[in-house]
N, CA, C and O of each residue as an XYZ file, in Angstrom:
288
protein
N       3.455    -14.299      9.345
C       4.719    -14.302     10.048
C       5.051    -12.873     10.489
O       4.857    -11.850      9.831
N       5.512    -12.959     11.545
C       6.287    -11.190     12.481
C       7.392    -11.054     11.992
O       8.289    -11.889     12.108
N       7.478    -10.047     11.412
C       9.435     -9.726     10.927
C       9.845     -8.511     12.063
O       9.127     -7.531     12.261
N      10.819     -8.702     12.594
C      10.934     -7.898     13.310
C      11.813     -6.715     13.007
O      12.976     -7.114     13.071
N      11.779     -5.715     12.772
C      12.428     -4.269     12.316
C      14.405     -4.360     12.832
O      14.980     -3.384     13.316
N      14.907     -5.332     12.647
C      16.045     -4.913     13.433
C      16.945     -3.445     12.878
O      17.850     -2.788     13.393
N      16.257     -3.343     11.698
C      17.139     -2.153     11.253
C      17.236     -1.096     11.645
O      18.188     -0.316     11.649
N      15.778     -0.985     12.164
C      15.298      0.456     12.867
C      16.269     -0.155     14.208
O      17.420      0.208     14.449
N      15.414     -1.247     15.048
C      16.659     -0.980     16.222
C      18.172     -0.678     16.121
O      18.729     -0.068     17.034
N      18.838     -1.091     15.040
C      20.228     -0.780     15.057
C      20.067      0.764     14.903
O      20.249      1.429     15.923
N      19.786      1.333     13.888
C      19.658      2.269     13.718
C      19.151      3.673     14.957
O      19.251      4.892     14.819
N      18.615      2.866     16.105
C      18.235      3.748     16.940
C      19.469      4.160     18.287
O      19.678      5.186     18.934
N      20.085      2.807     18.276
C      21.018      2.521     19.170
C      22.249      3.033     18.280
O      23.191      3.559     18.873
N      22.286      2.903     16.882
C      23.551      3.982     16.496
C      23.170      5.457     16.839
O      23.871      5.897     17.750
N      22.367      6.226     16.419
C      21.944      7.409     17.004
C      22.044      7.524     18.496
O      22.518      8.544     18.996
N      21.617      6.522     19.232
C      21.940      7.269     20.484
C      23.372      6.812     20.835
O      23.609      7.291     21.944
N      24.376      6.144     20.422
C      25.588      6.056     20.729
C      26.849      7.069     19.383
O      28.050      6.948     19.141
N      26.123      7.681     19.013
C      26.473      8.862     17.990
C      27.257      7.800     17.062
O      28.325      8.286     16.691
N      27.068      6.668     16.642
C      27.615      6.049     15.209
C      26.963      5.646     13.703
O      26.009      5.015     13.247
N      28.123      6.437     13.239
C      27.837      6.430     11.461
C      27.734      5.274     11.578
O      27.817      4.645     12.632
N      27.408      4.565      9.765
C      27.234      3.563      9.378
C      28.535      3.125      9.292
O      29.040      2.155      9.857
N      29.056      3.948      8.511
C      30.595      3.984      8.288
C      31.496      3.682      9.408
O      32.231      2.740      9.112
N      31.712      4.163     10.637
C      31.981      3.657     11.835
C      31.796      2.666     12.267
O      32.715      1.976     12.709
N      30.063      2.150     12.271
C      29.738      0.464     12.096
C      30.466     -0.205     11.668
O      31.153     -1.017     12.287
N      30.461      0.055     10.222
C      31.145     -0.882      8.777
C      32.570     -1.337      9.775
O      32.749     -2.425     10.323
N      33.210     -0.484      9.791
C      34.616     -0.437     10.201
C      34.737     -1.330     11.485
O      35.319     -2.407     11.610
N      34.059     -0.622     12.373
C      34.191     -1.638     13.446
C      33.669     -3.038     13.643
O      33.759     -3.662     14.701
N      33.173     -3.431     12.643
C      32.281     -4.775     12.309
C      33.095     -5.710     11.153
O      32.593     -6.773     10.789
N      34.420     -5.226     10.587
C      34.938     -5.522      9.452
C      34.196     -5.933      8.454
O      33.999     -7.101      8.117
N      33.651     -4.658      7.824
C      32.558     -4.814      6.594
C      32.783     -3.693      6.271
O      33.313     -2.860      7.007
N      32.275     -3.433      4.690
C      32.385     -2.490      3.840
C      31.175     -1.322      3.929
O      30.173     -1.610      4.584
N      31.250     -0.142      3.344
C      30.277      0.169      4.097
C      28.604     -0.320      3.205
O      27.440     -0.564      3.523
N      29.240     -0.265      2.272
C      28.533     -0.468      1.573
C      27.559     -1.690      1.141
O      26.658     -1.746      0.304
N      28.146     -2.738      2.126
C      27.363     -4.110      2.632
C      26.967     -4.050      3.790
O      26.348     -5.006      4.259
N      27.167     -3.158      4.381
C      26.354     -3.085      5.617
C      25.039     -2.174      5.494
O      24.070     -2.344      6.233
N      25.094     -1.151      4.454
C      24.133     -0.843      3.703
C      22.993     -1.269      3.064
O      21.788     -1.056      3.191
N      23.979     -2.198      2.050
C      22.621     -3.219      1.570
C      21.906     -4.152      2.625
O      20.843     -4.698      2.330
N      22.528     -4.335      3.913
C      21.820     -5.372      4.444
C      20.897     -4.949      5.182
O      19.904     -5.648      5.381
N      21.088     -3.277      5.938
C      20.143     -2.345      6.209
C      18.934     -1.779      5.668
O      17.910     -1.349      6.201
N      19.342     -1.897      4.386
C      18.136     -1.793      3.262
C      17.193     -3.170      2.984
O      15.996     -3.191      2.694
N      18.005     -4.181      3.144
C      16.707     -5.432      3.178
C      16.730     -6.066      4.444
O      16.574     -7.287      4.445
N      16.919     -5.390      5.689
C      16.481     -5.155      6.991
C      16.689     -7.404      6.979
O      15.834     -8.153      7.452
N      18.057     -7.890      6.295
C      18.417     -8.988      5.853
C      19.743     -9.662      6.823
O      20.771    -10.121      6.324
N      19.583     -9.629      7.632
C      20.406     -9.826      9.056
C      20.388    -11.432      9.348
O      19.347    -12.088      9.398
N      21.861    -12.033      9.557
C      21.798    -13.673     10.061
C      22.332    -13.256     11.820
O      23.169    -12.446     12.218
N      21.448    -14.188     12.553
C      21.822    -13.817     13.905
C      22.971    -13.388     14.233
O      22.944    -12.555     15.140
N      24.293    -13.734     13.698
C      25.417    -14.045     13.662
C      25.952    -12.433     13.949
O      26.613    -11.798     14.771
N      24.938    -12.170     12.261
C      25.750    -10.899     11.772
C      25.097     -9.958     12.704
O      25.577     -8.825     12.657
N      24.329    -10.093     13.364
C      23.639     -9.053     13.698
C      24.427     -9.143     15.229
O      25.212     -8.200     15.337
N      24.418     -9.803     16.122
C      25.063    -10.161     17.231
C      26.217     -8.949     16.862
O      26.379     -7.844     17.381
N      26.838     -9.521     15.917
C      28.649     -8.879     15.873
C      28.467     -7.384     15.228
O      29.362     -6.538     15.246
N      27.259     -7.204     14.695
C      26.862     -5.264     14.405
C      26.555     -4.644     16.074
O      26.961     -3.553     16.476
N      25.715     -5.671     16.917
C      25.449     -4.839     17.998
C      26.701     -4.975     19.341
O      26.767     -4.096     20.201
N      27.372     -5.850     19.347
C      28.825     -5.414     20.157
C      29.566     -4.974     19.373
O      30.543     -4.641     20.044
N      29.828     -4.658     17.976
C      31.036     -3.382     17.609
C      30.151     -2.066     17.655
O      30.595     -1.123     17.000
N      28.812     -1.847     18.423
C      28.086     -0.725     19.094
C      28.844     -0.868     20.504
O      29.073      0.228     21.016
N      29.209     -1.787     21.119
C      29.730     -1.788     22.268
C      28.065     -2.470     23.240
O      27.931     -2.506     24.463
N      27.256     -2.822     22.409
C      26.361     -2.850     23.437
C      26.223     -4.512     23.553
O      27.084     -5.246     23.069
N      24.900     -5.086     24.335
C      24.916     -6.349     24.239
C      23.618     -7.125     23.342
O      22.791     -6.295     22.966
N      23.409     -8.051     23.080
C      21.757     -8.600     22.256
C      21.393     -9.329     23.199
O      22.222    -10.097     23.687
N      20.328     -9.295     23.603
C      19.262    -10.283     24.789
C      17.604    -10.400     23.499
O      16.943     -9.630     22.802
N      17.629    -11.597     23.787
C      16.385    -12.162     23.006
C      15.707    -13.236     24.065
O      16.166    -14.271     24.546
N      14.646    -12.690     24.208
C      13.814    -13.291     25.175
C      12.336    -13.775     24.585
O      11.898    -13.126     23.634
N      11.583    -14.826     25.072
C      10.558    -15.427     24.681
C       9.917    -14.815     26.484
O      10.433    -15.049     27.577
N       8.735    -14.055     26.183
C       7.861    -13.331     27.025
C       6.662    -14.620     27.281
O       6.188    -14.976     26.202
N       6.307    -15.087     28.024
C       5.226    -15.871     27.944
C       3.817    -14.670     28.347
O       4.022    -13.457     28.320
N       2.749    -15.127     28.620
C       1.199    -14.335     28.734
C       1.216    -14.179     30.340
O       0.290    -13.561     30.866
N       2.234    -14.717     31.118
C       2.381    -14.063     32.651
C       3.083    -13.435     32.574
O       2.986    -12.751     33.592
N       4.619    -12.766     31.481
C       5.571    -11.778     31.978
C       6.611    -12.951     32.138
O       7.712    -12.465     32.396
N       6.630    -13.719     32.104
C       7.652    -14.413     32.678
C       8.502    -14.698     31.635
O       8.002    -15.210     30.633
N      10.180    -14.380     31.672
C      10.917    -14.455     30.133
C      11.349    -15.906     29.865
O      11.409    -16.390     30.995
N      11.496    -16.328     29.476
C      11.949    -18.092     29.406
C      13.127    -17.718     27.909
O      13.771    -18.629     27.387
């Protein structure tokens, strides 16, 4: 099975939008310290993860790539 790193992506998109975890936490209504642990077991429900990456202000696109390029 593929696990996919979302932690690192959050983590890359907080760096380039200059936000702490702590800032996250806050703007995500979570502690920081559960947003921590869930970073540490890279343990994300679509849900939660959706509502970590718009209190980044940004958006989530998940796409299925087929072997022509074509996104479905």
């Amino acid at each position: 099975m593929i696990q996919i790193d979302l932690t690192k992506k959050l983590k890359r998109a907080m760096l380039e939008l200059d936000f702490t975890q702590t800032k996250l936490a806050e703007r995500s209504d979570q502690t920081q310290k559960n947003l921590s642990n869930k970073m540490a077991r890279n343990d994300f429900k679509l849900s939660e993860y959706q509502r970590l990456v718009e209190a980044l202000g940004c958006t989530l696109e998940i796409n299925i790539v087929l072997p022509t390029g074509e996104k479905v």
